[in-house]
LUMROTI-230112 format. One line per field, with one value per residue (C-alpha): residue number from 1; z, y, x. Coordinates in pm, 1 decimal. Example, Ala and Ser with C-alpha at 12.3 -4.5 7.8 and 13.67 -1.06 7.14 Angstrom:
2
num [1 / 2];
Z [780.0 / 714.0];
Y [-450.0 / -106.0];
X [1230.0 / 1367.0];
END
This chain:
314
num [1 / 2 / 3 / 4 / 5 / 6 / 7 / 8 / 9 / 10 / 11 / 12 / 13 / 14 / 15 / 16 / 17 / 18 / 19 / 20 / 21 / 22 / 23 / 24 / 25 / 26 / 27 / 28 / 29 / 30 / 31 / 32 / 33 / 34 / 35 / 36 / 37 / 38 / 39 / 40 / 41 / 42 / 43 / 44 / 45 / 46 / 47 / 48 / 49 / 50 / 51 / 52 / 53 / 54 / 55 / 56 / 57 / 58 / 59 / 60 / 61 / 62 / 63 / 64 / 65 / 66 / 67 / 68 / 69 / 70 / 71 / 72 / 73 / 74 / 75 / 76 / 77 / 78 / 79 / 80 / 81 / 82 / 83 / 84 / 85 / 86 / 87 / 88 / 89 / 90 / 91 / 92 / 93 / 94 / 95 / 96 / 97 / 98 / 99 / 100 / 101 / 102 / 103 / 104 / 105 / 106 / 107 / 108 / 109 / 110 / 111 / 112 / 113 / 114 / 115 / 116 / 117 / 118 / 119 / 120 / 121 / 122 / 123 / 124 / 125 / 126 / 127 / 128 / 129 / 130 / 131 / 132 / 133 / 134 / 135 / 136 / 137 / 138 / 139 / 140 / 141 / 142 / 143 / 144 / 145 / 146 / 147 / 148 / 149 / 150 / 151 / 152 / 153 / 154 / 155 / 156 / 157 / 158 / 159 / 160 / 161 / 162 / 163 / 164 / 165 / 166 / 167 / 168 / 169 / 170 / 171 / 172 / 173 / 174 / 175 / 176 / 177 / 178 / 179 / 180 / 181 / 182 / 183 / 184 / 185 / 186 / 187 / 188 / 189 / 190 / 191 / 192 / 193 / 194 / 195 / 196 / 197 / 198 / 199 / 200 / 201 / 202 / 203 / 204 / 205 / 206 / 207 / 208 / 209 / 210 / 211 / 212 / 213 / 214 / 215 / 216 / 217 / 218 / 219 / 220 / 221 / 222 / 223 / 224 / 225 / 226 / 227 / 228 / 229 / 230 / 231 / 232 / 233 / 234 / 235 / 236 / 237 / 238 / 239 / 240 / 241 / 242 / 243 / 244 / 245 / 246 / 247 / 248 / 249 / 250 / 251 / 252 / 253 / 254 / 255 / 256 / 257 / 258 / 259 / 260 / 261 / 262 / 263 / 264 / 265 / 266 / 267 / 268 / 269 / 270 / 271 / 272 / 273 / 274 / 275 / 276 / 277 / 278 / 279 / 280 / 281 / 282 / 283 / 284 / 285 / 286 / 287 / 288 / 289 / 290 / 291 / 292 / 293 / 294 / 295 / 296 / 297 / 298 / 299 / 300 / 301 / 302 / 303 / 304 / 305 / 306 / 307 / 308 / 309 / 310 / 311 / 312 / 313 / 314];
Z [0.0 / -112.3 / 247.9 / 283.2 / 487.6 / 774.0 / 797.6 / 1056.6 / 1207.7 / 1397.0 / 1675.5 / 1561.7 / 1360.8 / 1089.5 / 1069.9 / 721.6 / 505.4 / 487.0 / 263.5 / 306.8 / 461.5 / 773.8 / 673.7 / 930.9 / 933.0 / 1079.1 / 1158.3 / 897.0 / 918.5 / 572.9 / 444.5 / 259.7 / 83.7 / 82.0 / -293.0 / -210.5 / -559.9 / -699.7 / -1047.3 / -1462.8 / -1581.8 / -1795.2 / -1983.3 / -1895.3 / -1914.0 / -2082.5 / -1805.5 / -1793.9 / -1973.1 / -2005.6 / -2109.1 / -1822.6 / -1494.8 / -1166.8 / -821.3 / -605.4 / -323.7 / -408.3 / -464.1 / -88.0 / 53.3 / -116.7 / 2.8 / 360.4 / 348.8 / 229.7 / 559.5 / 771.1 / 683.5 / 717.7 / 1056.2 / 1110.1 / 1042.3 / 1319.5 / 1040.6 / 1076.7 / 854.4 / 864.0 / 606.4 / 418.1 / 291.8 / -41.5 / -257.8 / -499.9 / -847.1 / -787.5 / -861.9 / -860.3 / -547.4 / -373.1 / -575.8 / -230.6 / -330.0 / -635.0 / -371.1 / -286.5 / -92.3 / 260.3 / 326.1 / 719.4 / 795.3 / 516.1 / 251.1 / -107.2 / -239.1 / -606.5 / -917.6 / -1162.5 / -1524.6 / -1632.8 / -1579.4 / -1444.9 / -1176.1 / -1094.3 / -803.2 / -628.3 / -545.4 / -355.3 / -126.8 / -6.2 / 16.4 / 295.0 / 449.0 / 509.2 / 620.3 / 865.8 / 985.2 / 1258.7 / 1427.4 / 1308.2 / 929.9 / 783.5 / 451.1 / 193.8 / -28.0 / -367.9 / -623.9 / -892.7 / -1118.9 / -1293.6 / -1015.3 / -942.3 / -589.4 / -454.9 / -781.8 / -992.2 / -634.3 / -480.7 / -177.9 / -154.7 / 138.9 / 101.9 / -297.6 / -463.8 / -729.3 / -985.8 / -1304.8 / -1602.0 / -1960.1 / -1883.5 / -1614.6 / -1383.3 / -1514.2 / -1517.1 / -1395.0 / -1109.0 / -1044.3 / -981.8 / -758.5 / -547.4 / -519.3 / -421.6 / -148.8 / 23.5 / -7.3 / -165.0 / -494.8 / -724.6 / -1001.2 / -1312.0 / -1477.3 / -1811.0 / -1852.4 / -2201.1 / -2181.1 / -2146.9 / -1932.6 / -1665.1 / -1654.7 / -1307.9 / -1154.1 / -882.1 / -1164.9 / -1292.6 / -997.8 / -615.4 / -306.8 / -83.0 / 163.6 / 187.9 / 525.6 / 329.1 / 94.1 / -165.1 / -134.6 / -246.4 / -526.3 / -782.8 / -1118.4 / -1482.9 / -1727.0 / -2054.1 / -1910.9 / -1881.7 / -2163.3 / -2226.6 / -2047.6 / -1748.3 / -1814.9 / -1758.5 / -1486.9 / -1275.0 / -1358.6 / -1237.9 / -867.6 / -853.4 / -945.1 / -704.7 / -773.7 / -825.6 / -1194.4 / -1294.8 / -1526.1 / -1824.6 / -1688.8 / -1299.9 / -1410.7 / -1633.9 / -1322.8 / -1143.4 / -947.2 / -885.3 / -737.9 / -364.0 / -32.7 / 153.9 / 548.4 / 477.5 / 544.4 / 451.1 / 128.8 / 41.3 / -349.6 / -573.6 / -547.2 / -936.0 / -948.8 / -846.8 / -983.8 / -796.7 / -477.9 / -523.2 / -610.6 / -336.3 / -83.7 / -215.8 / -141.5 / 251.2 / 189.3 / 326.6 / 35.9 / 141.7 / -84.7 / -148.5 / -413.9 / -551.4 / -891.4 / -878.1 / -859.7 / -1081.6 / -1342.0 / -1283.6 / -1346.8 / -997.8 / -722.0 / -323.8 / -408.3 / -570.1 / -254.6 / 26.1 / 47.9 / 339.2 / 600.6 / 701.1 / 987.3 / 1108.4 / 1329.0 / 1005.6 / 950.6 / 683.2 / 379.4 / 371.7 / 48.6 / -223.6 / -448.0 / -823.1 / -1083.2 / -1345.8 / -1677.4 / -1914.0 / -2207.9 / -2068.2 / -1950.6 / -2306.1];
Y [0.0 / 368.8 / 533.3 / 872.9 / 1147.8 / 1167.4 / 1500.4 / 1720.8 / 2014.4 / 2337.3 / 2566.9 / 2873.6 / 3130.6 / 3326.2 / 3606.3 / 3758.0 / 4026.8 / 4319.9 / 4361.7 / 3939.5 / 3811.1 / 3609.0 / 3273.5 / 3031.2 / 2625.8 / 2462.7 / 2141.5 / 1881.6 / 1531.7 / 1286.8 / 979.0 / 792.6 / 461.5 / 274.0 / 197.5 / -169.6 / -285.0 / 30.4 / -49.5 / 81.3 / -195.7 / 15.0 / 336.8 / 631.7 / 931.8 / 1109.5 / 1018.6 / 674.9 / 461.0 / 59.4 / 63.0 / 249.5 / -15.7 / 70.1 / 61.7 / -70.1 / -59.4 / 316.4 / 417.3 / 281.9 / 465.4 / 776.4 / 718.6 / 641.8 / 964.8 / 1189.4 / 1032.9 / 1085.6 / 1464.6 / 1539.4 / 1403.9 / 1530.7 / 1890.4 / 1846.5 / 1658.5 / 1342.8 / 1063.8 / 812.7 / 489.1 / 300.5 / -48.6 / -106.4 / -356.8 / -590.0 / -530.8 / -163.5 / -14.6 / 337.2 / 319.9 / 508.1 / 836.4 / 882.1 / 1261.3 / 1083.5 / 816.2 / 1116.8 / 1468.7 / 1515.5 / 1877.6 / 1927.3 / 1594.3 / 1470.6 / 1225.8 / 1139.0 / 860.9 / 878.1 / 748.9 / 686.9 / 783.4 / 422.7 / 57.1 / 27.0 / 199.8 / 202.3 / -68.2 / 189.1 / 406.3 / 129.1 / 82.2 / 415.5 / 377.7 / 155.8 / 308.2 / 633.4 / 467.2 / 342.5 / 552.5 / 719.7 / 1041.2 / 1279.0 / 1155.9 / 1085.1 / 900.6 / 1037.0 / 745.5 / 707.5 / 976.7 / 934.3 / 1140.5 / 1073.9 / 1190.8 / 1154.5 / 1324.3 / 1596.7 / 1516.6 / 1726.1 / 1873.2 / 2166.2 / 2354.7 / 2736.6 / 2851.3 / 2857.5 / 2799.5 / 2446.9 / 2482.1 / 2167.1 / 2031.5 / 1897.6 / 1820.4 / 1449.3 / 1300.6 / 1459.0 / 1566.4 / 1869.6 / 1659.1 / 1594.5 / 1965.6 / 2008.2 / 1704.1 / 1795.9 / 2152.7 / 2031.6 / 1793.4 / 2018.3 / 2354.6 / 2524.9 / 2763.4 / 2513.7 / 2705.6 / 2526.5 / 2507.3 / 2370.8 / 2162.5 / 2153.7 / 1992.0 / 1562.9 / 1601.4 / 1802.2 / 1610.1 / 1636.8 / 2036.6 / 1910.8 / 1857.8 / 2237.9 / 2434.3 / 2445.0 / 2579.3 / 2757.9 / 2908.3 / 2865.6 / 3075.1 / 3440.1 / 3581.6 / 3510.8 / 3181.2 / 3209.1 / 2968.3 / 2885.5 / 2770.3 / 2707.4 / 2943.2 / 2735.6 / 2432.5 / 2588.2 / 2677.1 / 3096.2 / 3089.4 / 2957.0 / 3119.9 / 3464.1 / 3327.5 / 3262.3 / 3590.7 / 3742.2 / 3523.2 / 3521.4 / 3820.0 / 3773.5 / 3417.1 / 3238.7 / 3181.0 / 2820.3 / 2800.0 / 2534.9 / 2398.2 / 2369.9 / 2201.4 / 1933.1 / 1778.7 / 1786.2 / 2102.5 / 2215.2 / 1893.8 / 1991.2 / 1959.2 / 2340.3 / 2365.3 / 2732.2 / 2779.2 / 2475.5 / 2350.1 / 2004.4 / 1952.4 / 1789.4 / 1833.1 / 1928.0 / 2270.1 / 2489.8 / 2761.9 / 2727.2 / 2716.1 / 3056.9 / 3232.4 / 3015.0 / 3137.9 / 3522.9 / 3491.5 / 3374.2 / 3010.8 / 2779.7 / 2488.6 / 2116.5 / 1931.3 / 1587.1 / 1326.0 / 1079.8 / 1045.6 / 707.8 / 763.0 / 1025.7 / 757.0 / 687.9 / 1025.3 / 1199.5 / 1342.3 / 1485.5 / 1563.5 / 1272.2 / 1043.0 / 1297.5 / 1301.5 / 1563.3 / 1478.9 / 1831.8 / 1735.1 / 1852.5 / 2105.9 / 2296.2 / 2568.5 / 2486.3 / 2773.6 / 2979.8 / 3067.3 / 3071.4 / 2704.3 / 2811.8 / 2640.0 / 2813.1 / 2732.4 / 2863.7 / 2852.1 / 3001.2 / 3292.1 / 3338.8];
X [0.0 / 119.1 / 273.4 / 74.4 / 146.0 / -98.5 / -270.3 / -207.2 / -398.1 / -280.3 / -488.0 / -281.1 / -456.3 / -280.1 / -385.6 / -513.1 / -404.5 / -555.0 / -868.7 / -884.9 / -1172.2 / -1187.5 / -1328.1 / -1507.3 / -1484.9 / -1809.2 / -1830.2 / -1938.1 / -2107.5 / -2008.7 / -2091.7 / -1796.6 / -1795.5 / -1430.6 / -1321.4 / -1285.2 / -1442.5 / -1364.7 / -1217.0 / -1310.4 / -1507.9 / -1675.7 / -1698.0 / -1989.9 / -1759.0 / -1516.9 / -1251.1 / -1256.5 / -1062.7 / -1080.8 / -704.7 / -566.6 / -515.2 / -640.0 / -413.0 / -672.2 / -413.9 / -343.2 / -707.6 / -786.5 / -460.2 / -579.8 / -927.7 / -864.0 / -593.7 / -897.9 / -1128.5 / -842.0 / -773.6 / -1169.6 / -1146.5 / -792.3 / -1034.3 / -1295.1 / -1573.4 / -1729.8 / -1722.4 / -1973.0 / -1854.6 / -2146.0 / -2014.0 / -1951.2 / -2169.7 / -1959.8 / -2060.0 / -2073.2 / -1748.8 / -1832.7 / -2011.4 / -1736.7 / -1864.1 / -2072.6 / -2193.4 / -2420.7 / -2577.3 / -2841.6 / -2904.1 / -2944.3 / -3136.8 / -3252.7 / -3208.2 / -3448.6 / -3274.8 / -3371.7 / -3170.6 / -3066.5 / -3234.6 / -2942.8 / -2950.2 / -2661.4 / -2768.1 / -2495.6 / -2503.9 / -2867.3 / -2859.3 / -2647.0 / -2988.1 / -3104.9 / -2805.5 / -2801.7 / -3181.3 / -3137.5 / -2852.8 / -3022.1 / -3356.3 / -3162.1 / -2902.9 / -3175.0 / -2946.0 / -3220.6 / -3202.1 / -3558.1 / -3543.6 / -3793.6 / -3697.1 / -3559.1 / -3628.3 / -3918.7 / -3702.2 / -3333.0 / -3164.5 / -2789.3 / -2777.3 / -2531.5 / -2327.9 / -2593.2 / -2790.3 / -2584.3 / -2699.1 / -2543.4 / -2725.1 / -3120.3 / -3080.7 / -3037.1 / -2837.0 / -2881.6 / -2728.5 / -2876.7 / -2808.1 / -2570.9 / -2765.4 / -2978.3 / -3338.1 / -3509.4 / -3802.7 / -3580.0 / -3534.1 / -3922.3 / -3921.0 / -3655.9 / -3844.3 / -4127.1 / -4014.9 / -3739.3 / -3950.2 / -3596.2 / -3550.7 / -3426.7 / -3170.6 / -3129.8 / -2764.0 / -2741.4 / -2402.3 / -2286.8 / -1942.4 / -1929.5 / -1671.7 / -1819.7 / -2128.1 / -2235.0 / -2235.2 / -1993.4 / -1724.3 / -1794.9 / -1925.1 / -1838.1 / -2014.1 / -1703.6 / -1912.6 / -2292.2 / -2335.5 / -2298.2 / -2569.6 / -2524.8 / -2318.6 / -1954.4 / -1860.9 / -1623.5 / -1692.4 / -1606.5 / -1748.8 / -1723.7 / -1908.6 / -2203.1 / -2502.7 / -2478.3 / -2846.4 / -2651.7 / -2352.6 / -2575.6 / -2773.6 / -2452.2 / -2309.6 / -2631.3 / -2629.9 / -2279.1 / -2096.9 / -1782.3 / -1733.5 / -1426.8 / -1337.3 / -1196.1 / -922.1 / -976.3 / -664.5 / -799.3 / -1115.0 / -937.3 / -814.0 / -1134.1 / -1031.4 / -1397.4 / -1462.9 / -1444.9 / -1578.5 / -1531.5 / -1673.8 / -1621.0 / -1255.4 / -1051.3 / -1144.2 / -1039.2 / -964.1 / -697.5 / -357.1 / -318.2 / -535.1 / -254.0 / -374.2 / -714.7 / -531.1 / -382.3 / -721.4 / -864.6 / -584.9 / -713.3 / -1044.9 / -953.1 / -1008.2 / -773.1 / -688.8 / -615.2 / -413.2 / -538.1 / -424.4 / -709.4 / -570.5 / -692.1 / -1023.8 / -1000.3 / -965.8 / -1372.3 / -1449.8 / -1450.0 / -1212.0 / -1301.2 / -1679.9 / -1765.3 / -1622.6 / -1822.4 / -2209.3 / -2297.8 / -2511.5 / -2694.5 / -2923.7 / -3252.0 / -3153.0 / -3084.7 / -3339.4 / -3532.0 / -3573.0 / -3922.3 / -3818.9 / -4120.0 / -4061.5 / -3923.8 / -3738.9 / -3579.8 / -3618.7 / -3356.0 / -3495.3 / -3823.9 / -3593.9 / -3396.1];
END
């Protein structure tokens, strides 16, 4: 197995330049799956490959190094176990959402991948600590990997594999403003591989994303919502460098997206370095492994229900 260097964590503040906000870390509660069957047995993306062999012993290292730093951070990480036959069921964020401590399971677009719905199904019927499940979705629906939550808004991909359909349904049953984002680009076909949520708690919700993946309707939309976000380099976003998981200070992403880090490290964020370029070979990276668990002592949004249609807007 790869030796990885164990994470470490200090109580010293530094303090920020001036004209640099101060950024907050709040706790976080995950659900991770271990890549024990994790392999490319078959091709769905742009990013995998049947030709390129997969470490399994370096995909777990780099897993259980990406666990170890969330917890090394103050998170929780709650581990569902894998199912054999499901390789990519270590893509955790695309098992389902978890708003207020209410979970809908995914509905996913692939045969292949489809019996991986109903094992997260159970797991979150069952996992009690103030989690309700609301069972698996009615529409195509491939969870946090297309469903992102920037404060009281749901931002939500579609155009590769979650519906639109799905948009309305997830409106409806969480009581959020659902905000449509066209993805036009195969290989960004889930929002989390285009579009990240650093901090949630301001209004509006600071994010980072790539311009170019998105339709012009959504391109405008997000340049509307967002006009401070953080701008992706092409060359960030080819190694999956949107692909994080931020608790508002520290934001854990690939090692690769140098250039991220520094306009991270400008807007007060904190990057953490991880490697997964194992399991980058299926198509994802730090999202993809972490599904949040936001319980019910969240306040839930009294915002009015609305998806946005794009084209109705054009």
């Amino acid at each position: 197995m790869t030796a990885l260097t164990t994470p470490t964590t200090t109580s010293a503040t530094v303090p920020q330049p001036t004209g640099i906000p101060e950024r907050a870390a709040t706790p976080r509660h995950f659900l991770m799956c271990p890549p024990t069957y994790f392999d490319v047995v078959y091709e769905i993306n742009p990013w995998m490959d049947l030709g390129v062999p997969v470490d399994a012993s370096r995909a777990l290292a780099q897993w259980e190094h990406l666990r170890a730093t969330y917890e090394a951070h103050g998170h929780r990480v709650d581990v569902i176990d894998p199912v054999p036959g499901l390789p990519d069921m270590v893509y955790a964020a695309n098992g389902g959402v978890v708003v207020g401590g209410r979970a809908l399971a995914a509905r996913f677009t692939y045969p292949e991948r489809r019996p991986e719905g109903a094992a997260y199904e159970r797991w979150l019927a069952a996992a009690g600590a103030g989690i309700t499940s609301l069972g698996q979705a009615t529409e195509q629906n491939e969870g946090e990997g297309d469903l992102l939550l920037a404060g009281d808004v749901m931002l939500a991909g579609t155009g590769f594999r979650t519906s639109r359909a799905a948009h309305a349904e997830v409106a409806a049953l969480f009581g959020l403003e659902v905000v449509t984002l066209e993805l036009v680009d195969p290989r960004y076909y889930h929002l989390d591989t285009a579009l990240a949520v650093l901090d949630g708690g301001t209004s509006p919700a600071t994010i980072a994303y790539l311009r170019e993946a998105f339709s012009p309707a959504s391109q405008a939309e997000l340049a509307e919502r967002y006009p401070d976000a953080v701008l992706a380099t092409p060359e960030d976003a080819a190694v999956l460098g949107l692909n994080v998981v931020s608790d508002g200070r520290h934001v854990f992403l690939t090692d690769r997206a140098t250039g991220l880090h520094d306009r991270l490290r400008e807007r007060g964020f904190e990057p953490v370095g991880v490697d997964l370029s194992e399991l980058l070979k299926g198509g994802g990276s730090v999202k993809c492994c972490t599904l949040e668990l936001r319980p019910a002592t969240v306040p839930s949004t009294t915002t009015t229900t609305a998806v946005l249609d794009e084209e109705a807007r054009a």
